[in-house]
N, C-alpha and C positions, 0 to 999 in steps of 0.2 A: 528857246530858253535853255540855258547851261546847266548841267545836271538836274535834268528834269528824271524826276520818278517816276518807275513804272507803276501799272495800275495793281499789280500783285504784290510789291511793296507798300503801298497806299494802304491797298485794302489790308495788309497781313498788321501795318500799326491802329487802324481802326477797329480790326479784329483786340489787337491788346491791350487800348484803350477802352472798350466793350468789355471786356473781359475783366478790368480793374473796378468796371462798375457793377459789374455784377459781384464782385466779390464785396463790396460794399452794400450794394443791397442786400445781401446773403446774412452778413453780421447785423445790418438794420435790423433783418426781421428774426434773428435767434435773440435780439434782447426782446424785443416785442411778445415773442411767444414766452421768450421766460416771466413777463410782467407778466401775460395772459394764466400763467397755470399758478402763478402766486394767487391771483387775485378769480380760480376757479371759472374764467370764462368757458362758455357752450361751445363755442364754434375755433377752442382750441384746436381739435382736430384735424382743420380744415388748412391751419398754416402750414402741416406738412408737408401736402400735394404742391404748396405753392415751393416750398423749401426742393420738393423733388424735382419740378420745374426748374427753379435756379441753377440747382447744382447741373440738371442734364444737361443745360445751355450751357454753363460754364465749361462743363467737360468735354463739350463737344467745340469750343472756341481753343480750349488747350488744345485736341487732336490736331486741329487747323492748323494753329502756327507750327505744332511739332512740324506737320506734313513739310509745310513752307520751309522750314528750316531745314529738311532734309532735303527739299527737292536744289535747294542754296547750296548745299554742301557746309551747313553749318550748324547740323544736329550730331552730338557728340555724346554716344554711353560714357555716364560718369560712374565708373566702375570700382563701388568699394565694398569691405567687407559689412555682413548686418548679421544680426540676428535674427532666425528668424520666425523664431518664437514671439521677439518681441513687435517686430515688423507685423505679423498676421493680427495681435493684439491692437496696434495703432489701426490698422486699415478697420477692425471691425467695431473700434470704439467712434470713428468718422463717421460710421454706417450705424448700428444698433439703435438708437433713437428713432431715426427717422423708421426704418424695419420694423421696429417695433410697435409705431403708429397704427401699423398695419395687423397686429397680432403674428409679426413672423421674426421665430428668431433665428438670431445668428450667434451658431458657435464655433470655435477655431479647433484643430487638430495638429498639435505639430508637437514633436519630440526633442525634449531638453539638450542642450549643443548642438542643434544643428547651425552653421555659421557658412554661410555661402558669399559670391561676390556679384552684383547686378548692381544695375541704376535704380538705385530707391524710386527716385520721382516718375521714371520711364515706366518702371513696373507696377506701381499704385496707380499710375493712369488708364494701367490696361483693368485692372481688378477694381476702380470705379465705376467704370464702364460697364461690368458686366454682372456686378453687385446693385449697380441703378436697374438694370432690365431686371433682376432678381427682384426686385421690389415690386415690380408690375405682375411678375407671372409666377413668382413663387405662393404655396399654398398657406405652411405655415412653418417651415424652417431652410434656411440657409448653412450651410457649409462650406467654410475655410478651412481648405486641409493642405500642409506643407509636408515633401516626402520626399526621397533619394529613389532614383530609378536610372541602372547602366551610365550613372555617371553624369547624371541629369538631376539640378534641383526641381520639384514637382510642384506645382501650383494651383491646385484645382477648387472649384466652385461650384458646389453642386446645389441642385435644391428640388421641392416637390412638386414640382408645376408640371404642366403638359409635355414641356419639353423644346427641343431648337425644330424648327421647320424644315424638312427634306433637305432646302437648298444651302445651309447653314451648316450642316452636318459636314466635319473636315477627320479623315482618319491622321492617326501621326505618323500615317507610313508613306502617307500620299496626299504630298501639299498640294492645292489646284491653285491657278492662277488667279488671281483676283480681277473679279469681276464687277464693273459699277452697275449695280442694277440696283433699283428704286422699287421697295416694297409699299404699294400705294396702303394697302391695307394696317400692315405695323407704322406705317412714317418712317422706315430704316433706310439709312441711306448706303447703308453697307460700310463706310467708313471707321465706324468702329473694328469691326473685321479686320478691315487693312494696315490701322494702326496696332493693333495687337502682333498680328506677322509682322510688323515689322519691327516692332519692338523688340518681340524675340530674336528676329534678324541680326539684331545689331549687336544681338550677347554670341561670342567666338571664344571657345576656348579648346587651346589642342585639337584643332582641325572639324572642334565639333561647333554648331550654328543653332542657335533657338528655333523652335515654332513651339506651335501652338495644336491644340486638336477641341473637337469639338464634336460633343459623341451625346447617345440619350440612353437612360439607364442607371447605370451605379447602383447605389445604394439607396438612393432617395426616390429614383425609378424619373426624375426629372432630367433638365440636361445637367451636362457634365461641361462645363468650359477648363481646357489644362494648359499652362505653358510651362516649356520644357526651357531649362537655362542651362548650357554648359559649364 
């Protein structure tokens, strides 16, 4: 048969297809829950876990296709100016509801005019990602903090939980190689990891290249996730 599809094509439009349906059930059930808290139901609570469910699948079917497209040679940093005061504002107004479910909040940190240049959508996908695990293991605050370092915009995420596991720990002086190993006990597939590096990867500016770090401690004494943007 003449232009026959590969199976990694197949799979990567049934991935998008999946993914549009989740995004429809996602809006099904934010009207649902909003019928539910008008009309004071019990087990209002219980829609968030299901909402936290949605969105972690959703955001784990975007990292797919990004990979797919990148491994295509058809993943493109759409590179423009944000703010990014207002930027940390949208990412944590996305998030604070569902957080809050939880009794944990989220507040943002960032200094009036700061104006840098990344891929909106590239960069929200890496800070959704690690704003969902903050919702599992944080205590009872989250931290969005944006900041100027050697000529690097800062990105970081802090919260009061236990913290990243030995093997998740990345200094920013010294990137390691990614590794696919399967954490039987968390469900991590470690993909999230890789899509982060490489997102930062793909921000180049004046000879300098994104990463990312991943430390425990700070402030909050939990982990620390950072990504550094030239």
């Amino acid at each position: 048969m003449e232009n026959k599809m590969s199976f990694a094509d197949i799979l990567a439009l049934t991935l998008h297809d999946t993914k549009n349906s989740l995004g429809i059930l996602f809006n099904n059930l934010e009207d649902i829950m909003a019928s539910c808290r008008e009309q004071n139901c019990a087990r209002h609570s219980e829609f968030y876990m299901l909402q936290y469910e949605i969105k972690r699948l959703n955001n784990s079917l975007i990292r797919l296709l990004s990979l797919y497209k990148a491994e295509k040679s058809q993943l493109v940093a759409n590179i423009d100016y944000h703010a990014i005061s207002e930027f940390l504002e949208d990412v944590a107004v996305a998030h604070e509801i569902l957080l809050s479910s939880r009794g944990i909040k989220l507040i943002t940190e960032c200094g009036d005019g700061l104006f840098r240049a990344f891929d909106r959508n590239l960069v929200e996908g890496v800070l959704d990602n690690i704003i969902n695990n903050a919702f599992r293991y944080a205590r009872n605050t989250v931290k969005i903090k944006a900041s100027t370092d050697n000529g690097y915009l800062v990105i970081q995420i802090e919260d009061d939980g236990e913290g990243y596991p030995p093997s998740m720990l990345i200094n920013e002086n010294k990137q390691p190689e990614f590794k696919q190993e399967i954490d039987f006990k968390t469900g991590s597939t470690g993909l999230g990891l890789y899509f982060s590096m490489m997102v930062a990867a793909m921000h180049v500016n004046q000879g300098k290249k994104g990463f990312i770090s991943i430390v425990n401690g700070g402030n909050m004494g939990g982990g620390v996730f950072s990504i550094y943007l030239p």
